[in-house]
C-alpha positions as CSV (number, residue, x, y, z in Angstrom):
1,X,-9.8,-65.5,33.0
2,X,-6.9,-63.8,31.4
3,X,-8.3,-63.8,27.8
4,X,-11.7,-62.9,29.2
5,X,-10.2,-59.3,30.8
6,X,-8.5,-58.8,27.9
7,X,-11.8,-59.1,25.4
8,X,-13.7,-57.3,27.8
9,X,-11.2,-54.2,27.8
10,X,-11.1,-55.0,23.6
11,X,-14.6,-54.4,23.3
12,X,-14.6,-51.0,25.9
13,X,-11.9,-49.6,23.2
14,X,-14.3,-50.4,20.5
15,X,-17.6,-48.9,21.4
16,X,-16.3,-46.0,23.1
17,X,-17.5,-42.9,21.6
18,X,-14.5,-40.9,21.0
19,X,-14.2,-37.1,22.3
20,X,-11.3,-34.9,23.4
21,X,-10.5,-33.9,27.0
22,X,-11.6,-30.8,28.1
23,X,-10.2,-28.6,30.8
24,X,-11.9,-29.1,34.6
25,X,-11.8,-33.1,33.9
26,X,-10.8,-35.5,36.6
27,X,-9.8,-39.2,35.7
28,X,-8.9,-42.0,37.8
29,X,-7.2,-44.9,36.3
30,X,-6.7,-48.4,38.1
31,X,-3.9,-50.7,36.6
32,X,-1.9,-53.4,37.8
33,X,2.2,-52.3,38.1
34,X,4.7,-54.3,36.0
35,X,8.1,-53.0,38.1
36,X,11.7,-53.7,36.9
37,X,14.3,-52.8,39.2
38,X,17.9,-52.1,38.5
39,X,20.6,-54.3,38.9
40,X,22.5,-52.2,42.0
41,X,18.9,-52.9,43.9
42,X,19.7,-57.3,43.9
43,X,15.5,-57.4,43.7
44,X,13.6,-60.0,42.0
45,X,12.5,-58.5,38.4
46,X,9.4,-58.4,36.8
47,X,7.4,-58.1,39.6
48,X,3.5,-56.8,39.4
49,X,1.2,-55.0,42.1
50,X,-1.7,-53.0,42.4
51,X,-1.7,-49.3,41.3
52,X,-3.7,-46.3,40.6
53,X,-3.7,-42.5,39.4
54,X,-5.6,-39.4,39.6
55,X,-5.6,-36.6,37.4
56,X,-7.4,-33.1,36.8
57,X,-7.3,-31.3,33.5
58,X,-6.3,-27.5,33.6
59,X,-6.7,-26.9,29.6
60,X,-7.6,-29.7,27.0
61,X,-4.5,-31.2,26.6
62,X,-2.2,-30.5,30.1
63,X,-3.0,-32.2,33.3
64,X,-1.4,-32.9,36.5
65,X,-1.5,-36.2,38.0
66,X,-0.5,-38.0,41.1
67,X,0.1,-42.2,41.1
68,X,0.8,-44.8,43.5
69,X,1.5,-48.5,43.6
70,X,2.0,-51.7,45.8
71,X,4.3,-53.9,44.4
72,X,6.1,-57.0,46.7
73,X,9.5,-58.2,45.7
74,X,12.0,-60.5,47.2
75,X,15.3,-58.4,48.2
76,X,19.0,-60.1,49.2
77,X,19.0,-63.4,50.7
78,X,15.3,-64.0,50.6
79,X,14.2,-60.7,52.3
80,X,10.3,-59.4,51.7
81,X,10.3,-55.8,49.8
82,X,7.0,-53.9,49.4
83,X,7.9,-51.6,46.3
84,X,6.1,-48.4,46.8
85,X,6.2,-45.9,44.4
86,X,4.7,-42.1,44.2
87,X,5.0,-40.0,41.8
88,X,3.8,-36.7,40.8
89,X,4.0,-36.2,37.0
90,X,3.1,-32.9,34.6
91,X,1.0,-34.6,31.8
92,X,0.5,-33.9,28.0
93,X,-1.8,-35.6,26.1
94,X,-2.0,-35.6,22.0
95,X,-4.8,-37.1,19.8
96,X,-3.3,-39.3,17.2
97,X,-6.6,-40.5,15.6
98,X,-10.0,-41.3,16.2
99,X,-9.7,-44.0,19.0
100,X,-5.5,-43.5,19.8
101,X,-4.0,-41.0,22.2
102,X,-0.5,-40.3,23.0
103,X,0.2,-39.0,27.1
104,X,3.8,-38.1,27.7
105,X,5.1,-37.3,31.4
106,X,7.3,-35.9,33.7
107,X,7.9,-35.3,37.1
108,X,9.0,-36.5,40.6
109,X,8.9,-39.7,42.1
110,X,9.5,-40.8,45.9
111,X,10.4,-44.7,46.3
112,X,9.8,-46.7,49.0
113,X,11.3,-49.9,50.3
114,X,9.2,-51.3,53.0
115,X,9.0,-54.6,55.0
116,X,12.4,-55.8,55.7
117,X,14.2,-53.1,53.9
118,X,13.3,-49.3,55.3
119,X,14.7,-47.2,52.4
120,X,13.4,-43.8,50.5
121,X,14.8,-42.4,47.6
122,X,14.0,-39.6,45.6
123,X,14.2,-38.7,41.5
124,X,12.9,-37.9,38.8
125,X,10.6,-39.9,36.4
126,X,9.4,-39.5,32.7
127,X,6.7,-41.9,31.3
128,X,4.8,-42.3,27.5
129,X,1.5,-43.9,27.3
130,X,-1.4,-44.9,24.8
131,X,-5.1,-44.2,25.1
132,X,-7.3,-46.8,23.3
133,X,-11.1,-46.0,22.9
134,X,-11.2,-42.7,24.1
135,X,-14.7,-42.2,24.9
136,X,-16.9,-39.8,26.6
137,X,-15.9,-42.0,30.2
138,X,-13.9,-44.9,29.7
139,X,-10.7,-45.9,27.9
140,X,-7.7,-48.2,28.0
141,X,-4.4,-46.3,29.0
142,X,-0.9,-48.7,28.6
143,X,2.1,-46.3,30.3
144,X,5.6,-47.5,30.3
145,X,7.6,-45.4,33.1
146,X,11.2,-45.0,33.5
147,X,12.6,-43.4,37.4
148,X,15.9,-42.2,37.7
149,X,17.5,-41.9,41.4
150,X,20.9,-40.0,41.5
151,X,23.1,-41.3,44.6
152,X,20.4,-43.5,46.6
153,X,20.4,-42.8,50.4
154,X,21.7,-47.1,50.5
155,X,25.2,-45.7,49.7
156,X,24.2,-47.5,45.9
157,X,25.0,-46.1,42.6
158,X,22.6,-43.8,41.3
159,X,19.8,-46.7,39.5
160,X,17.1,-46.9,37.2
161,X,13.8,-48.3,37.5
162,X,11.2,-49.3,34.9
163,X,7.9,-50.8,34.0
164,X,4.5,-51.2,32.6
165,X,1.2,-49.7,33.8
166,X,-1.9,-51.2,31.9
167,X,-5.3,-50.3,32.6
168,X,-8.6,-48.8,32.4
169,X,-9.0,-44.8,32.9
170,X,-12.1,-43.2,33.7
171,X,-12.9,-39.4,32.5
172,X,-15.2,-37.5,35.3
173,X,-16.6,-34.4,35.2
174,X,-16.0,-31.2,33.0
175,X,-17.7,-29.9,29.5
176,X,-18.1,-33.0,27.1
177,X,-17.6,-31.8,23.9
178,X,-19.4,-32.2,20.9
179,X,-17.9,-34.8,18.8
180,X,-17.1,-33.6,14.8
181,X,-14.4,-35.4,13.2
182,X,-14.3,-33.8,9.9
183,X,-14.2,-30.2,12.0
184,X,-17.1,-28.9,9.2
185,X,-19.2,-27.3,12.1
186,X,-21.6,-29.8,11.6
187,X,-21.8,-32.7,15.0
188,X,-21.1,-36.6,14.2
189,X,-24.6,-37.3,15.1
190,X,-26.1,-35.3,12.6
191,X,-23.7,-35.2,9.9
192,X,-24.2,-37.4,7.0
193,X,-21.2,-36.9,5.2
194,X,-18.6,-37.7,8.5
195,X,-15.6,-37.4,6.1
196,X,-15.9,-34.0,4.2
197,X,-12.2,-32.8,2.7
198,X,-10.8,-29.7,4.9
199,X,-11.8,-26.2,4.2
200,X,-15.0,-27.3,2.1
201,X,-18.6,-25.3,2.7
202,X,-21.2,-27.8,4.0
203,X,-24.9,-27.8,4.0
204,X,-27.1,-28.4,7.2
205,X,-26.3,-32.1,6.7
206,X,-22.8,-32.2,6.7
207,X,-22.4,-32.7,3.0
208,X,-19.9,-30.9,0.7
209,X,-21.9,-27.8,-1.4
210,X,-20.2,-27.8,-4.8
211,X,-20.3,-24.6,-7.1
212,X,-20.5,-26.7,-10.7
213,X,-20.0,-23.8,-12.8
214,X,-17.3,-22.4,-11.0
215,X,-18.8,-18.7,-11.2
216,X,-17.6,-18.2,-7.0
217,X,-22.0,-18.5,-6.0
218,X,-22.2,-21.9,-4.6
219,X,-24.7,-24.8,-5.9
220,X,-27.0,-24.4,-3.2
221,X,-27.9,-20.8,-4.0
222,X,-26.8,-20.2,-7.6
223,X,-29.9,-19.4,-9.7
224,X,-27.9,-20.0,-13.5
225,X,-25.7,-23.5,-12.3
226,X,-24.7,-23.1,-16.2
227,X,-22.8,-20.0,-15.8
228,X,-20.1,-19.5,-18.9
229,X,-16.5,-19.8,-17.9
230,X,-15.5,-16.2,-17.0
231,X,-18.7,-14.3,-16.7
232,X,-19.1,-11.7,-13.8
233,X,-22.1,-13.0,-12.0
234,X,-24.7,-11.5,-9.3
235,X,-25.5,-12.5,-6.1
236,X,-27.6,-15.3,-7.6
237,X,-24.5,-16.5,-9.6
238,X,-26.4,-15.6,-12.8
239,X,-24.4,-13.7,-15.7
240,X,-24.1,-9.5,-15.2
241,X,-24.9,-7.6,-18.9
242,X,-21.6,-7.4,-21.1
243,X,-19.8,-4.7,-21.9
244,X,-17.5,-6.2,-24.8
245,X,-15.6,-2.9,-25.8
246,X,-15.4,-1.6,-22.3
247,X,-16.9,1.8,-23.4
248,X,-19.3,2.1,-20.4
249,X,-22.6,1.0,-22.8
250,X,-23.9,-2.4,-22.4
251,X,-24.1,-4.8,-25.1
252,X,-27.5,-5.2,-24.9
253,X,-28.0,-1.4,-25.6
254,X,-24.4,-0.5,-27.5
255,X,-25.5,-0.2,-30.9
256,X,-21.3,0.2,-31.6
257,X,-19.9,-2.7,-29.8
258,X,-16.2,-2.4,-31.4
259,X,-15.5,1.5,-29.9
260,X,-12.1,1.8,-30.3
261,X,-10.9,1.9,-26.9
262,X,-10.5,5.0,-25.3
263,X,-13.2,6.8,-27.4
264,X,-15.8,9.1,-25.8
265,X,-19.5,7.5,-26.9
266,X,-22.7,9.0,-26.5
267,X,-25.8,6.8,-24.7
268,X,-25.6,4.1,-27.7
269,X,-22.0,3.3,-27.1
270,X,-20.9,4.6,-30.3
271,X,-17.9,7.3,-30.7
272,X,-18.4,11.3,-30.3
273,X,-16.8,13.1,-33.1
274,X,-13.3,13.9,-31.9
275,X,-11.3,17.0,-31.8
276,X,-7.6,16.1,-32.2
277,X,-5.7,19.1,-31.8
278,X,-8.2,20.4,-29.1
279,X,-9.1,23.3,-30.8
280,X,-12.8,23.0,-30.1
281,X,-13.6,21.7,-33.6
282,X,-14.1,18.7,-34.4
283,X,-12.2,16.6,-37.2
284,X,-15.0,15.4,-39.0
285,X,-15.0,19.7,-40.2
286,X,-11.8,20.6,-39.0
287,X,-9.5,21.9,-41.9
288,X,-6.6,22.4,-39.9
289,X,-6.5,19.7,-38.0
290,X,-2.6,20.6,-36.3
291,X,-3.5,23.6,-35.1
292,X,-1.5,24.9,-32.7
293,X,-2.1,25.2,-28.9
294,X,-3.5,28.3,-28.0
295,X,-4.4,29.5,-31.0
296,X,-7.9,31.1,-31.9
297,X,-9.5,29.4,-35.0
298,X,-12.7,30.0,-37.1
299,X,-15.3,28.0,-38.2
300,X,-12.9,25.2,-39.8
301,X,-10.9,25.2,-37.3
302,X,-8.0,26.9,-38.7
303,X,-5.9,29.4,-36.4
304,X,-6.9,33.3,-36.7
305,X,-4.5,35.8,-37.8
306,X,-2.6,36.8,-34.4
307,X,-1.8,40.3,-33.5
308,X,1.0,39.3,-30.8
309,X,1.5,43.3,-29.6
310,X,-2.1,44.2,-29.6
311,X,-2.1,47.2,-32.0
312,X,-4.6,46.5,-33.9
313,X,-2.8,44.9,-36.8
314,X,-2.4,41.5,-37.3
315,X,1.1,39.8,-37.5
316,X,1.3,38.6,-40.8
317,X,1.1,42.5,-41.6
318,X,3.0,44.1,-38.6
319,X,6.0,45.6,-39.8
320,X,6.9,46.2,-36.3
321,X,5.7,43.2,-33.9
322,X,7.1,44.7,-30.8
323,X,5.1,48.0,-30.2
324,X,4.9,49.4,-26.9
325,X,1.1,49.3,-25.8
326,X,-0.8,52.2,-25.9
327,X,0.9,54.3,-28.7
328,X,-0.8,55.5,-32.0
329,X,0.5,53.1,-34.9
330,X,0.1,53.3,-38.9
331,X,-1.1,50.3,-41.0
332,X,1.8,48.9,-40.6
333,X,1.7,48.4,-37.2
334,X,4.8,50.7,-36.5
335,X,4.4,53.7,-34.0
336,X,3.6,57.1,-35.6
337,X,6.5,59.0,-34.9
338,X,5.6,62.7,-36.4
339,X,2.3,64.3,-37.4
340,X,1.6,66.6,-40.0
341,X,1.3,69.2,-37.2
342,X,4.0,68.3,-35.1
343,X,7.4,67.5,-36.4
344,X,8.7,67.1,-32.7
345,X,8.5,64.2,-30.5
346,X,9.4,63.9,-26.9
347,X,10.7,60.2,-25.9
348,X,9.0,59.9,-22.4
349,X,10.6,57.4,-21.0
350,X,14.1,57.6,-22.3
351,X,16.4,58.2,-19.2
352,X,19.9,57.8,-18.7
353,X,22.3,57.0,-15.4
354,X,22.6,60.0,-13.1
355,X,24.9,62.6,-14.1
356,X,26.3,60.2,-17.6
357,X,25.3,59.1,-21.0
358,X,24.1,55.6,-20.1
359,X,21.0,54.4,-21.1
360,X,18.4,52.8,-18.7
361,X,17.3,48.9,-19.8
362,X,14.0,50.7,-19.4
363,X,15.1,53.4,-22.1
364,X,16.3,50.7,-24.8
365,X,12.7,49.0,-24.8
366,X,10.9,52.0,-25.8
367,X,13.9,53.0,-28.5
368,X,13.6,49.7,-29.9
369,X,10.0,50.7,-31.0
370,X,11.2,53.9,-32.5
371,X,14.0,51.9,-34.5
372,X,11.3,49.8,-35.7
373,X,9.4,52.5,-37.4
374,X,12.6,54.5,-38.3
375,X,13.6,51.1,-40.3
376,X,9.8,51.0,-41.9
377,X,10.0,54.5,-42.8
378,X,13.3,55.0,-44.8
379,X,12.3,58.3,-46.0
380,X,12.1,60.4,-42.9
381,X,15.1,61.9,-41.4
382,X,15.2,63.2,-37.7
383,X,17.9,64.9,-35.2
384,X,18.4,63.7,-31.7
385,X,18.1,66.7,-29.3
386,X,19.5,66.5,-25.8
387,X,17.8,68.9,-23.0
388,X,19.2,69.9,-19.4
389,X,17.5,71.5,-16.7
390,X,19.2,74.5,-15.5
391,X,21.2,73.1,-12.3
392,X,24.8,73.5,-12.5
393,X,27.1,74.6,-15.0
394,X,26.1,75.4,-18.5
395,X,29.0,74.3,-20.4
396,X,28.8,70.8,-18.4
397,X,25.4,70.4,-19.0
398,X,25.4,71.7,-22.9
399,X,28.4,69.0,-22.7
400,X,25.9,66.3,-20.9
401,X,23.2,67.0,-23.3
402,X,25.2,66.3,-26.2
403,X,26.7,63.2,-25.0
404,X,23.2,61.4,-24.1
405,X,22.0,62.9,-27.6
406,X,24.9,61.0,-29.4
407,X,24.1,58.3,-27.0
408,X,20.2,57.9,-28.5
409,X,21.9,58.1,-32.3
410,X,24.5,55.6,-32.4
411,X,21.9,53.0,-30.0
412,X,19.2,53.3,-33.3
413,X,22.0,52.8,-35.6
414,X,22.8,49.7,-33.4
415,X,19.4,48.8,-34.5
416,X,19.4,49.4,-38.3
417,X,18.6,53.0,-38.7
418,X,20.9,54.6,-41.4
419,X,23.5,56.7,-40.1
420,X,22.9,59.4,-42.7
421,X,19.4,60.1,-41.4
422,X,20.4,60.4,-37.7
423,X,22.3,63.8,-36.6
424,X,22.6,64.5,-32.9
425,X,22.9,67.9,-30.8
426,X,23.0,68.8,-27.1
427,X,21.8,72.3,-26.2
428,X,21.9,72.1,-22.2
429,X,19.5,74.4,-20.6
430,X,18.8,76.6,-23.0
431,X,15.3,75.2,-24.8
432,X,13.3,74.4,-21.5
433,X,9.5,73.7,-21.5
434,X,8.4,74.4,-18.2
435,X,9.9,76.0,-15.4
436,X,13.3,75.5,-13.7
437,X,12.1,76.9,-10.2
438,X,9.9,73.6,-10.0
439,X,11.2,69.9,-9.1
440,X,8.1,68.7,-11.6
441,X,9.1,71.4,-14.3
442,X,13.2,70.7,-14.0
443,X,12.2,66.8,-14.4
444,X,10.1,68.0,-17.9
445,X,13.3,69.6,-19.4
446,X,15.4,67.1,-18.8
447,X,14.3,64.8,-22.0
448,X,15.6,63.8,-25.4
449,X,13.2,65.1,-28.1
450,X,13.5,63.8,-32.3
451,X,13.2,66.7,-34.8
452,X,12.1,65.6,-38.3
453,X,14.2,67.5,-40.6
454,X,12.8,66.9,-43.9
């Protein structure tokens, strides 16, 4: 009778369709209860009665259960015990393959000693099991349970009880879920490949879709399965058009398929004519092909003369590169000082420090024109006049006059002038050329004027 249970229980194990527990499941489990008792208790060992458990599942893998058993024993000096213990436990229960399960337990346990004895302790219990053939209803469970009572009501030392639960467990209720082993999307019952490696795209039948040329499109919808090794490829995995030199032309229209990199090319991928020192003509007819940045060029692209002050004359002929703009210059680029009508020239512009003989930085710009065309024209000869207006003293301004005259002489001899061709004289107020009574006409006489004197 033994062997026949035990086939019978073999075989549920074996056909059992295997599927994992889903949240909202109840089970009920029947199995007879294997009890060893601790030493303290003086109760018959190895004793069995009948059990059974209930159990609701509130997420796939956690569910709380309740359990209770019957088990009669024989106590001190002969005495009938009914072993009766409840126990409330906080379940967990791991897959650990296709038909094996793994619950582990905790929780509370109340036991009972009934018949002749009349005892109730309370603990704590902890218990492992196996599920074999977990299917969509029925499966073997085998728990082994250990209880723990600290300080007995009996006046005992605390004592541990153990045992074996085997039996059959029945899965009611809930969402049934859709068995696929391989976890490619694709259900057991359809799936013709039921072992498919991890991670790997299937087709509508469960099978593994390869991509033989390794060009990223996938077998199943590549167009060119013969794709070389590093081509880019379309959406149908067939090759894109080449672009060999990188030059933006493809090959199959790049009549120049070496372009140097970094070349400019026209629609047939071949190089524009380039213009090196980016002077807006090109090398192939530049014959200056360094010119400098900036510069203006002709035709073959060499740099036009430059004429740096703007008077007109270029600077490979400018005697004197630095003329103010605006004044009347001679071929040589240096600032007519004297006319054949007018041997007298006014230097607007020239002012000194009120009430001394220092110069203005203002004043030295426009002298350092003058020395320029003093030094290009060696022949002429001039005197530095200094004028006053009328305010104040005579003698101090004659004094003044003559100072900021001197002043005026020895700055162009600072700046290559001869001495011999520079005199100087102050004559105060007494030359004006306008009007003293005036603040416009006072501001005309006070000026420094150059005499030609040859």
């Amino acid at each position: 009778m033994r062997r026949s249970i035990v086939g019978l229980m073999a075989a549920l194990a074996v056909v059992s369709t295997a599927a994992a527990q889903q949240r909202g499941t109840f089970e009920v489990g029947l199995f007879p209860n294997i009890s060893y008792f601790d030493r303290t208790l003086v109760i018959s060992q190895g004793q069995a009665g009948p059990g059974a458990r209930l159990g609701f599942f509130f997420t796939d893998h956690f569910a709380i259960e309740g359990e209770g058993a019957w088990v009669p024993a024989e106590g001190r000096d002969g005495a009938d015990v009914s072993y009766i213990p409840l126990r409330a436990k906080l379940a967990y229960n791991l897959r650990a393959g296709e038909y094996v399960g793994i619950v582990l337990g905790a929780g509370y346990v109340q036991s009972l000693y009934k018949r002749d004895y009349d005892l109730s302790d309370a603990g704590a219990t902890g218990s492992i099991g196996l599920r074999l053939g977990l299917g969509d209803v029925t499966s073997i469970r085998i728990d082994t349970y250990i209880d723990y009572i600290p300080s007995p009501d009996n006046g005992w030392s605390n004592n541990v009880n153990w045992g074996i639960q085997p039996g059959l467990s029945f899965l009611l209720g809930g969402k049934r879920g859709v068995r696929d082993r391989d976890a490619d999307g694709v259900p057991d019952n359809v799936d013709e490949c039921k072992k498919t490696p991890a991670g790997d795209k299937v087709d509508a039948k469960g099978c593994t879709v390869k991509d033989g040329d390794a060009d990223g499109v996938l077998d199943d919808a590549d167009q060119c399965k013969d794709t070389p090794a590093g081509d880019k490829v379309d959406a149908k995995g067939c090759s894109v058009p080449k672009d060999a030199d990188n030059d933006g032309v493809l090959d199959d229209t790049d009549q120049c398929k070496d372009t140097p990199a970094g070349d400019k090319v026209d629609a047939k991928g071949c190089s524009l004519p380039k213009d090196a020192d980016g002077d807006g003509v090109n090398d192939d007819v530049d014959a200056c092909k360094d010119t400098p940045a900036g510069d203006k060029v002709d035709a073959k692209g060499c740099s036009l003369p430059k004429d740096s002050d703007g008077d007109g004359v270029n600077d490979d002929k400018d005697r004197c590169a630095n003329t103010p703009a605006g004044v009347k210059v001679d071929e040589d680029g240096c600032q007519v000082l004297f006319e054949a009508t007018r041997k007298t020239l006014i230097l607007e512009g020239v002012n000194f420090q009120t009430g001394k003989a220092d110069l203005t930085p203002e004043s030295q710009t426009i002298l350092d024109a003058v020395a320029s065309s003093l030094v290009a024209n060696e022949e002429i000869k001039v005197q530095v006049g200094g004028h006053t207006d009328n305010t104040g003293s005579a003698a101090v301004n004659k004094r003044l006059s003559a100072a900021r005259a001197e002043a005026v002489r020895q700055y162009l001899i600072s700046k290559g002038v001869s001495a011999d061709r520079l005199t100087a004289a102050g004559y105060g107020p007494s030359k004006p050329v306008a009007s003293n009574k005036t603040a416009a006409g006072r501001a005309q006489n006070r000026r420094v004027e150059l005499t030609r004197v040859n």
